[in-house]
C-alpha positions in Angstrom: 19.2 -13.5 5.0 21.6 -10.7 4.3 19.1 -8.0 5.1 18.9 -9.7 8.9 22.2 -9.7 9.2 22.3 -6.2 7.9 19.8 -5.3 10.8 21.2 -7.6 13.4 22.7 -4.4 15.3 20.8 -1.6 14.1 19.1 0.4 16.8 15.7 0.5 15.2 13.3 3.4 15.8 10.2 3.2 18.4 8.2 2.9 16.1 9.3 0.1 14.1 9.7 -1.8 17.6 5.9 -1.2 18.4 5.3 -2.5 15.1 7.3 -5.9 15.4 6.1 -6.4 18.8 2.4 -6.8 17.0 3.5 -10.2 15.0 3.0 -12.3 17.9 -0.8 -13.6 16.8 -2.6 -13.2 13.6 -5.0 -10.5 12.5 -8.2 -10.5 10.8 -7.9 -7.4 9.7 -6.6 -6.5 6.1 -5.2 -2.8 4.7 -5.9 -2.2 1.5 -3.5 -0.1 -0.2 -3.0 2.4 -3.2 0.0 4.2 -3.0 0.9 7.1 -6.0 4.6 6.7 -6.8 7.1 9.0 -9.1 7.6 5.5 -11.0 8.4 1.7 -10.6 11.6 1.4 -9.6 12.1 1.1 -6.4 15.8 2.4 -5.9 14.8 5.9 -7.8 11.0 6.8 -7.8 9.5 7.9 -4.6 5.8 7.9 -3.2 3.6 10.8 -3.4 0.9 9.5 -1.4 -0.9 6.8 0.5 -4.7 5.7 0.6 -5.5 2.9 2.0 -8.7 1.5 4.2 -9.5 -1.3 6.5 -11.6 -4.6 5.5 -12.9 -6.4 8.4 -15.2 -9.5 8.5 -16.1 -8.9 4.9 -16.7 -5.3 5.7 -14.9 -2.0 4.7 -14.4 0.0 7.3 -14.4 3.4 6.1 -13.6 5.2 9.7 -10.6 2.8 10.0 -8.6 4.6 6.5 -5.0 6.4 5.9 -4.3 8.9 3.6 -1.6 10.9 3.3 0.2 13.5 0.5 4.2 13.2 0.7 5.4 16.7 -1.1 8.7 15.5 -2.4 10.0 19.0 -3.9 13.5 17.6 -4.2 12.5 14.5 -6.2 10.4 16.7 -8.7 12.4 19.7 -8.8 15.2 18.0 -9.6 13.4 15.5 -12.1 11.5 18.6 -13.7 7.4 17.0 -12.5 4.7 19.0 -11.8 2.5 17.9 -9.1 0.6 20.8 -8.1 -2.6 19.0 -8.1 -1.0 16.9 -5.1 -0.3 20.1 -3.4 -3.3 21.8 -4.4 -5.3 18.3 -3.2 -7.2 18.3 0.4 -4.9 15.5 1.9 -2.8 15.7 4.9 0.7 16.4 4.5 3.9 14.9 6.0 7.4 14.7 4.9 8.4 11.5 3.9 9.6 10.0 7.4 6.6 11.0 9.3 4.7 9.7 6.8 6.5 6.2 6.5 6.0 6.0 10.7 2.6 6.8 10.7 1.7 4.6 8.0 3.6 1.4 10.0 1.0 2.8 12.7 -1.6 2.7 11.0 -0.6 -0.8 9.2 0.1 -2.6 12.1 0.2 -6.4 11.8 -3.0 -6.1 9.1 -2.4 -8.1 6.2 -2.0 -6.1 2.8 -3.9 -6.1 -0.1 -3.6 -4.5 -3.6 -3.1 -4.2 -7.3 0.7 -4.9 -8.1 1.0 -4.6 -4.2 5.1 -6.1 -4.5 6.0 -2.9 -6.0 4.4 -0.8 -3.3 6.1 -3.1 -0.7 9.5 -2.6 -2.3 8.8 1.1 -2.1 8.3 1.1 1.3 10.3 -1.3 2.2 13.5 1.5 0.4 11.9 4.2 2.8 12.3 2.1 6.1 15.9 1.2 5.5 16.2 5.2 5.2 14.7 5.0 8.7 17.4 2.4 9.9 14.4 0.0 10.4 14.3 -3.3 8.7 11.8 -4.9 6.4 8.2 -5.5 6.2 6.5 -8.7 7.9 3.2 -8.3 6.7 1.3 -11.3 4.5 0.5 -9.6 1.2 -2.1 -10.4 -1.3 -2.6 -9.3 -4.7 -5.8 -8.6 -6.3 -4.4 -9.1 -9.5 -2.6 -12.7 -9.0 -6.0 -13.7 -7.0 -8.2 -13.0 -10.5 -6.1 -14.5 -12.2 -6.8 -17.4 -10.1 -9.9 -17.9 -10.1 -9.5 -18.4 -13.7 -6.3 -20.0 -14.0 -4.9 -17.3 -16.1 -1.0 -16.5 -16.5 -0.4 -15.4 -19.6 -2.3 -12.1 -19.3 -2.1 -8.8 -17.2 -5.3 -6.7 -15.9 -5.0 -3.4 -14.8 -7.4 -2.1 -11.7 -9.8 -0.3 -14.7 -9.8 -3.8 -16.3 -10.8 -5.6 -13.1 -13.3 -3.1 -12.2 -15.2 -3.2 -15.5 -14.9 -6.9 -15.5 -17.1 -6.7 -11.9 -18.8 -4.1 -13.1 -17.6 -1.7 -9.8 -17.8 2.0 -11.4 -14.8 4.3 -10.8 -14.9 8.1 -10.4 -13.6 10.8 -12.9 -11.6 11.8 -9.8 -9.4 9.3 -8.7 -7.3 9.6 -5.7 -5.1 7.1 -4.1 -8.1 6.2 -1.3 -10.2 6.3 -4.1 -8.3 3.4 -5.8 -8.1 1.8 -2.6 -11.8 1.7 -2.1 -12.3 0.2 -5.8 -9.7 -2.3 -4.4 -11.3 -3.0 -1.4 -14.9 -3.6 -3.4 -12.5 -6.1 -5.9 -10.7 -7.8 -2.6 -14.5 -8.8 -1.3 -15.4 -10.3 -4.2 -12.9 -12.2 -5.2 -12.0 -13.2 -1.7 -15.8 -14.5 -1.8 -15.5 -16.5 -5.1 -12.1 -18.0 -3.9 -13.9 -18.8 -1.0 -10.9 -17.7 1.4 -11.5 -17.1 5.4 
């Protein structure tokens, strides 16, 4: 409620008016998404980079993918982290708002999908109030919450290496965030299949 108010008179970006105008009928398409963050809290870590890739019909669609490297030298000079390997990485690489706007492209009205995905909401969700936009409107899913599901589990956390040797889906030495987002895809299917949703 408040954060409607707060937006009530905002004049929101282009962007972020192309991307509410797209809620007005239902997708079938979900985003799977992996972002690498400085941390989990929301109010001081900052994302590094995005991978994320399409699911369609029970299909990945690996031409329909995002991924991004956000250099953040002020966050990691002044917190003392080395992440040459990000710079160092084949990626594209945008400053933070560019990156934000083309990943609400990119998103669309897509439902999301991935392991832990509220705190990569709340992370984006910090990054568009930056923008003087307001807050995301996509359905989100968790892979994690919908395993535990299936066996009525709540007691218990699984990381994504847990869930992929538990469905037997091998990872690489190399892990990126679209690699992650892949594995996550692979671990969306099948539990999407077992819980039998549309």
């Amino acid at each position: 409620m408040l954060d409607w108010l707060k937006n009530i008179s905002k004049e929101h970006p282009e962007f972020w008016k192309n991307y509410l105008s797209k809620f007005d009928k239902k997708s079938n398409r979900y985003v799977v998404l992996c972002t690498e963050t400085t941390g989990i809290n929301p109010k001081k870590d900052v994302i590094l980079s995005f991978g994320a890739v399409a699911v369609v019909n029970d299909n990945i669609i690996i031409g329909d993918s995002f991924e991004v490297a956000i250099p953040q030298y002020r966050f990691i000079h002044d917190n003392g982290i080395a992440h040459d390997y990000l710079l160092d990485s084949d990626q594209p690489k945008l400053a933070e708002p560019a990156a934000i706007e083309q990943f609400i492209n990119y998103l669309g009205n897509a439902t999301l999908v991935g392991h832990r995905i509220h705190l990569y909401v709340e992370m984006i969700n910090e990054d568009l109030e930056k923008l003087s936009c307001g807050r995301l409107k996509n359905e989100a899913l968790d892979i994690e919450i919908m395993y535990k599901k299936l066996h009525d589990i709540n007691d218990k956390k699984f990381s994504l290496e847990e869930l992929s040797h538990i469905f037997k889906i091998a990872q690489t030495d190399c892990i990126s965030s679209s690699d992650e987002a892949y594995t996550m895809a692979l671990l969306f299917l099948k539990l999407k299949s077992r819980l039998g949703l549309k």
